[in-house]
C-alpha positions in Angstrom: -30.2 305.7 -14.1 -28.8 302.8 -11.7 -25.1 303.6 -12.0 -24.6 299.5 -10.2 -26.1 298.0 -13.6 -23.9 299.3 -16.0 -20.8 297.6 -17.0 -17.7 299.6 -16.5 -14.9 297.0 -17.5 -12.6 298.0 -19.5 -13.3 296.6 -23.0 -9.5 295.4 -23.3 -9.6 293.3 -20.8 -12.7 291.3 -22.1 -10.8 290.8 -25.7 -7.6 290.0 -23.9 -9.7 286.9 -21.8 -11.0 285.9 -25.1 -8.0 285.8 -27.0 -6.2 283.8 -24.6 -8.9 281.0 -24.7 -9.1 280.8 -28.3 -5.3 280.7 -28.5 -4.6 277.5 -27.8 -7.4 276.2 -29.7 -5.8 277.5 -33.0 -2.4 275.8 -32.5 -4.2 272.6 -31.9 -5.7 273.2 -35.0 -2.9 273.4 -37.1 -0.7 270.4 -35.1 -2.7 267.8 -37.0 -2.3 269.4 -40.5 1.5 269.9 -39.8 1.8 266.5 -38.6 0.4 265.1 -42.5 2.2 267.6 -44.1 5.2 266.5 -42.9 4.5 262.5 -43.2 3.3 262.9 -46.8 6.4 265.1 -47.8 8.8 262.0 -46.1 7.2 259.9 -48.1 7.3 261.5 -50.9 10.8 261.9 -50.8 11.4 258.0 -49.6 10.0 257.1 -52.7 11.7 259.7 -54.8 15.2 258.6 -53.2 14.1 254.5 -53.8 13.0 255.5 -57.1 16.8 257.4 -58.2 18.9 254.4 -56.4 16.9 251.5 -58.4 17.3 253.4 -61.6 20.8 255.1 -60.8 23.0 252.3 -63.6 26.4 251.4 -62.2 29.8 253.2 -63.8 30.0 252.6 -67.3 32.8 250.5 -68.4 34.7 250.7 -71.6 33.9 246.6 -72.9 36.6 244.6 -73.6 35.9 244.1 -77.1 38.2 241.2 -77.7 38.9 238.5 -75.1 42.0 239.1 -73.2 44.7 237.3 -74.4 46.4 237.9 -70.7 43.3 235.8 -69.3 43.9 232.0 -67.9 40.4 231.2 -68.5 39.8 231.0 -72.2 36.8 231.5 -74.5 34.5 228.3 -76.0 35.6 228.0 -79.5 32.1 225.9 -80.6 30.1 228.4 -79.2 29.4 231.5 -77.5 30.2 232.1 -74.5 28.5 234.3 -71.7 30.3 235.7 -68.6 28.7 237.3 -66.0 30.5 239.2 -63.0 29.0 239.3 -59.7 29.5 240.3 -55.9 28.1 237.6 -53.7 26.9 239.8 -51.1 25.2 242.1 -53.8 21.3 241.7 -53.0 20.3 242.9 -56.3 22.0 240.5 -58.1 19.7 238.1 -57.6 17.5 239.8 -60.1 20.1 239.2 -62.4 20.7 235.1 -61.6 16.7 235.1 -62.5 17.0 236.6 -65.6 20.3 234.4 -66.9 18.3 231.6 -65.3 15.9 232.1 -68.3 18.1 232.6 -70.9 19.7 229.3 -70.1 16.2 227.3 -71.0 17.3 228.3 -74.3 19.5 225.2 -73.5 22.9 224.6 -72.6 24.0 223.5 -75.9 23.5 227.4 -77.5 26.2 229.4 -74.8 28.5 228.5 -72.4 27.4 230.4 -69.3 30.2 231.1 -66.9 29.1 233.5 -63.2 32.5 234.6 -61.6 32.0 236.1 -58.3 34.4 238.5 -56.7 36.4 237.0 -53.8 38.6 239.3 -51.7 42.1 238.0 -50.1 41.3 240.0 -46.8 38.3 237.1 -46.2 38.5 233.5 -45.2 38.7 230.8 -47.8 34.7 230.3 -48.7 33.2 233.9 -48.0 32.0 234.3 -51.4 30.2 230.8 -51.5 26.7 232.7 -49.7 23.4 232.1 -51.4 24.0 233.4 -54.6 26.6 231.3 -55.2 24.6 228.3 -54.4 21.5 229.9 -56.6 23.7 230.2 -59.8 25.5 227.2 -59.1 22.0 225.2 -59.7 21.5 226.7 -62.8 21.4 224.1 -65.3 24.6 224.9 -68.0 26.3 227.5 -65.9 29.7 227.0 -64.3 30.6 229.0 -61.3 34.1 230.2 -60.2 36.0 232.9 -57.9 37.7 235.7 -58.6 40.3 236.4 -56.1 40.9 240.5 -55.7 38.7 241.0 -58.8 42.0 240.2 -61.2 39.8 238.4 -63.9 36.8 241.3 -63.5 40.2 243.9 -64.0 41.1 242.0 -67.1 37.3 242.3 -68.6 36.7 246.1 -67.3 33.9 244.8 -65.1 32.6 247.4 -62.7 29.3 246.5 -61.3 27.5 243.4 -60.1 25.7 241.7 -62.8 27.7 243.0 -65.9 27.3 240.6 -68.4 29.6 239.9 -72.0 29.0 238.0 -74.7 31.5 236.7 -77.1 31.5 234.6 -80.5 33.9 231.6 -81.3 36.5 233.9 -82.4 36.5 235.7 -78.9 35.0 238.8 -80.5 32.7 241.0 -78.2 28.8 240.8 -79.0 27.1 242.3 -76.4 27.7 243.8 -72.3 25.8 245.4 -70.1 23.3 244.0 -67.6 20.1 241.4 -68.1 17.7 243.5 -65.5 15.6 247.0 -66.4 16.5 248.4 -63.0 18.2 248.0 -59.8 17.1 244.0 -57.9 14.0 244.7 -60.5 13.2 240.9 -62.6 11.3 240.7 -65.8 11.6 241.4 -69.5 14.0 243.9 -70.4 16.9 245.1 -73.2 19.6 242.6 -71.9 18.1 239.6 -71.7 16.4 240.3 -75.3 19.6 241.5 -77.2 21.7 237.9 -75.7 18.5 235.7 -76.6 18.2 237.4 -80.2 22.0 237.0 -80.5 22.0 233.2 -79.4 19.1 232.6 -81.5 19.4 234.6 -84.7 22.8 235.8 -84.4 22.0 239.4 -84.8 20.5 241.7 -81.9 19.2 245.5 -82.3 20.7 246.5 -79.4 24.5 245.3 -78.3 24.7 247.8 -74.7 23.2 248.1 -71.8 23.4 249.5 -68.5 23.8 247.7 -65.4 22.3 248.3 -62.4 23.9 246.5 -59.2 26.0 246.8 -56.4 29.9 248.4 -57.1 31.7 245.0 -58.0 35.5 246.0 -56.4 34.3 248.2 -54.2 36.7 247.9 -50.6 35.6 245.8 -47.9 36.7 246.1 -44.6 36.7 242.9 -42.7 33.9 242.9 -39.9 32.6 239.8 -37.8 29.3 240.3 -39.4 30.9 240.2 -43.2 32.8 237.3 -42.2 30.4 235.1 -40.9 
C-alpha cells in the first residue's frame, strides 16, 4: 500500500471548512423572509390602528333635551332647527359639511341649519374662519357663527366636532349625534337618515348616534403654525 495516497486529515477539520461556507449562506437565507415578515406585520397593524381611530366615536354626551333657556341664540319657532358644532381645524369634519350639505337640498324652507365653530380667546380675531368655515358658509340655508371658548357648545353638552341636534318649534330635542358612519368617512349613514326622515315625515327610527370627529374643547396651545 502507497502510505502518500491515503488521506490522513482529520475528518473534523473537513466538516468544520464546510460548515463555515454554508454558514453564511443560511443567514442570507432567512434576511429576505425576515425582512416581509416584518413589512407585512407593520402593515397589518397600520391598518388595524387606521381602522380603530376612524371607528373609535367621540365621548358621549348627555343631549340637551330641551333648548337652554340660558342660551342667547334662540330656537326657530316655524320650524325646526338644526345646530351643528364644529372645530375648524378638525379635518374630519369635512365629511360632516358634505353630509349636511345634502340634507339641506331638502330645501331651506324645512330646517333652519345653523354650524357654530369653536373659537378660542388665546387666538387672533379670525383663526376659526379656515376652509371649513368658508365650505359651510356656502351652503345654501345655513348660517355660520363663532363660539368664543366653546360657551354655546357648554350650554348644548357638545363634545366632538360634528355633533349635530335637532329640535322642534317648541325647542324640544329630536335627534343628536353625528351625520357620518365613521371617522372623515362621507356617504349614507344613520344620521343623516334619522334628520331627513324627521324633516320629512316627522318621525325617525332612530333619534342617536355617535359622532365621530375631532375633541371639540380640546386645549390648544398657541403655536406660529396654529396661528397662521
Amino acid at each position: 500500500m502507497n502510505v502518500s495516497s491515503l488521506n490522513l486529515s482529520p475528518p473534523s477539520q473537513q466538516s468544520g471548512s464546510q460548515r463555515s461556507q454554508f454558514a453564511p449562506m443560511n443567514v442570507k437565507s432567512l434576511v429576505l423572509p425576515a425582512l416581509a415578515l416584518f413589512w407585512l406585520s407593520a402593515v397589518v397593524y397600520g391598518m388595524f390602528f387606521l381602522w380603530q381611530y376612524q371607528s373609535t366615536p367621540g365621548e358621549e354626551p348627555l343631549a340637551a333635551t330641551a333648548w337652554p333657556d340660558e342660551s342667547q341664540m334662540t330656537f326657530n319657532s316655524m320650524r325646526p332647527t338644526l345646530v351643528m358644532f364644529a372645530h375648524p381645524r378638525c379635518p374630519c369634519t369635512t365629511a360632516s359639511l358634505n353630509e349636511l350639505a345634502k340634507i339641506m337640498t331638502l330645501g331651506p324652507e324645512r330646517v333652519d341649519a345653523r354650524l357654530v365653530f369653536f373659537k378660542s380667546s388665546a387666538f387672533p380675531e379670525g383663526w376659526e374662519k379656515t376652509a371649513l368655515w368658508k365650505t359651510a358658509a356656502a351652503i345654501p340655508g345655513v348660517t355660520v357663527s363663532s363660539d368664543n371658548d366653546g360657551n354655546l357648545a357648554r350650554l348644548f353638552n357638545a363634545t366632538t366636532s360634528g355633533y349635530v341636534l335637532l329640535y322642534n318649534t317648541q325647542g324640544k330635542l329630536l335627534f343628536h349625534g353625528g351625520i357620518t358612519g365613521s371617522r372623515g368617512h362621507a356617504g349614507d349613514n344613520a344620521g343623516k337618515s334619522a334628520i331627513e326622515s324627521l324633516l320629512l315625515h316627522g318621525t325617525a327610527k332612530q333619534h342617536e348616534t355617535f359622532t365621530f370627529g375631532c375633541p371639540l374643547l380640546k386645549a390648544h396651545s398657541v403655536s406660529q403654525q396654529e396661528v397662521q
